[in-house]
C-alpha positions as CSV (number, residue, x, y, z in Angstrom):
1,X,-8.8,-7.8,3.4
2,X,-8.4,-6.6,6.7
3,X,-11.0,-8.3,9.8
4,X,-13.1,-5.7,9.9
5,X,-14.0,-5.7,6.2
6,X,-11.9,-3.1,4.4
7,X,-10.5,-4.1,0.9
8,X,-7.0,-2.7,-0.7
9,X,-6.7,-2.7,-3.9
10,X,-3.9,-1.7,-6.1
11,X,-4.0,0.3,-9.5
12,X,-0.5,-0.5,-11.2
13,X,-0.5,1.6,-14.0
14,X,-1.6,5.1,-12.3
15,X,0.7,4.1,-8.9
16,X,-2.7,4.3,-6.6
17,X,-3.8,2.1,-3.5
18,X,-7.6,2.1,-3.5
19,X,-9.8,1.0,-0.6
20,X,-13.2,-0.4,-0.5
21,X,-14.6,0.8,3.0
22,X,-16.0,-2.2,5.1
23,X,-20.1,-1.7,5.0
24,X,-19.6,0.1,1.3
25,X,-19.5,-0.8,-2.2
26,X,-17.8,2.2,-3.3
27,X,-14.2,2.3,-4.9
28,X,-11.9,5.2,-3.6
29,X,-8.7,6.3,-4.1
30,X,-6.8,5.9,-1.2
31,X,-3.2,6.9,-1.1
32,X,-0.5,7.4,-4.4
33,X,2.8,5.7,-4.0
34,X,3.1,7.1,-7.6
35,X,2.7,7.3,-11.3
36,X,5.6,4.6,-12.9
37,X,6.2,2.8,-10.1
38,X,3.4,0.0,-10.1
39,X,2.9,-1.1,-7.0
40,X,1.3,-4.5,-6.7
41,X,1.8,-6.6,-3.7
42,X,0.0,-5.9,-0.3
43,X,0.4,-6.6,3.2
44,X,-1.1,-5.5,6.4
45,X,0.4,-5.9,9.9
46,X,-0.7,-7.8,12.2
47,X,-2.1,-4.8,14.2
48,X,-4.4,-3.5,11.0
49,X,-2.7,-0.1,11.6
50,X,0.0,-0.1,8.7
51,X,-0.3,-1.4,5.1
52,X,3.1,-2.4,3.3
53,X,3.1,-1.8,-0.4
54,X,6.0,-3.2,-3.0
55,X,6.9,-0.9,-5.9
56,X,9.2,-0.7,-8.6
57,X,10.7,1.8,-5.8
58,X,10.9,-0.4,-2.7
59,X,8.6,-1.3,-0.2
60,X,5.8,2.2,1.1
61,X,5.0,1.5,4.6
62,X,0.9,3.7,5.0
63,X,-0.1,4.2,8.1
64,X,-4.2,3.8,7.7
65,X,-4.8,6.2,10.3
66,X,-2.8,9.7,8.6
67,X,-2.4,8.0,5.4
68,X,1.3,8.8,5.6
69,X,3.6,6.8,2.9
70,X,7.1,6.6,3.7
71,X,9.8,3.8,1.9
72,X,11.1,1.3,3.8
73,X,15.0,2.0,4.4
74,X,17.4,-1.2,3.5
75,X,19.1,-2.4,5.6
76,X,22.8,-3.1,3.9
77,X,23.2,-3.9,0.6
78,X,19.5,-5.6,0.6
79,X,17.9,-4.0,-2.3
80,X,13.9,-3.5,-1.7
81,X,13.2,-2.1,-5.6
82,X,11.1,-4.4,-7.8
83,X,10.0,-6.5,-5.5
């Protein structure tokens, strides 16, 4: 849960982030990392501006603002999948 109230919540099987919305009681689909690659496993930053998903793919960094999802890039051999 973030301070100011919002929840992330993740739907493994369909590969969704949901959000509750602080103030609300209302369930909403928020971003797809994707169908097959169950993400479960959240994080925010310590700024509350990005949320870092694991996956069967790697880790999705979201920025909360655009709702943009890009993977994390390993660094070396370091494999990120499954985590």
């Amino acid at each position: 849960m973030s301070r100011r109230g919002d929840v992330y919540i993740t739907d493994s099987a369909a590969g969704v982030v949901h959000r509750v919305a602080a103030g609300t009681r209302a369930l909403e689909p928020f971003v797809t990392i994707g169908e097959g690659l169950y993400p479960n496993g959240l994080a925010l930053d310590a700024a509350e501006r990005t949320l870092y998903v694991a996956s069967a793919a790697g880790i999705s960094r979201i920025d909360l603002t655009t709702k943009r999802v890009s993977l994390l890039e390993p660094v070396g051999d370091t494999a990120l999948g499954g985590i």
